[in-house]
N, C-alpha and C positions, 0 to 999 in steps of 0.2 A: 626790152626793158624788164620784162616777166621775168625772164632767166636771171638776169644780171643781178636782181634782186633777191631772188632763192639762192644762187650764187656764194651772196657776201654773207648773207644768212647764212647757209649752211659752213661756209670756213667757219666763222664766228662762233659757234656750237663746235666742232670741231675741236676747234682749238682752245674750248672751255673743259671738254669731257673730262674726266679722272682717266688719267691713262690705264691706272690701276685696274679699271671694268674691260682694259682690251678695244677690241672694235665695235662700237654697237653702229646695228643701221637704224638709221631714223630719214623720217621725211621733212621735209618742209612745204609750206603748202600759203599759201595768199589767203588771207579770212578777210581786207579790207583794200582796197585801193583807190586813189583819185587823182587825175591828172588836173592842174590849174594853168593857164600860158603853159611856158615849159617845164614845169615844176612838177613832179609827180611824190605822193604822199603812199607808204604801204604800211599794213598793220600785218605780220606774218606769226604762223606759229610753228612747232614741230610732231611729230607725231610723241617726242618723249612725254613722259607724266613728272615733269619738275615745274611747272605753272608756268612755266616762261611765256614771256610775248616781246615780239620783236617791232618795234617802229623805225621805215626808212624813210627817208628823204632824200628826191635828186634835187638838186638846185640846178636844173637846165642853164642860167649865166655863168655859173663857177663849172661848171663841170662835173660837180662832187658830190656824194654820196653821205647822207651824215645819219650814224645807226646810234637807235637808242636800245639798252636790254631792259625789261621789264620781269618783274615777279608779281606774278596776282595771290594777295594774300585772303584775299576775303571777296565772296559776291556778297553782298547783302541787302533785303529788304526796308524800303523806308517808307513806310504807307504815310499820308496825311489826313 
């Protein structure tokens, strides 16, 4: 399930790059995961520096994989 998830990730990046920059290598790498019944949840990232963060989902009854892409704009402090 590890692989198959770094897998759609890394096509997904992939098939996003500027062709324009050529071949860059990058990594992808698992920062979050959690299996529920047969449903597994992943938060992934890459080794580029464009903020990205990847969320997947398998839906173990459907069979399918549903990917979200993320941009982190901002961390920020909220003291009370």
């Amino acid at each position: 399930m590890d692989n198959k998830a770094i897998a759609i990730v890394t096509e997904y990046v992939k098939s996003h790059l500027d062709v324009t920059d050529g071949n860059i290598d990058f990594g992808v790498y698992t920062v979050w995961k959690c299996k529920a019944l047969q449903n597994w949840k992943y938060l992934l990232s890459t080794t580029l520096f464009d903020g990205m963060y990847y969320e997947l989902t398998y839906n173990g009854d459907k069979h399918e994989w549903y990917l979200d892409a993320y941009k982190k704009f901002e961390n920020k402090v909220i003291t009370e």
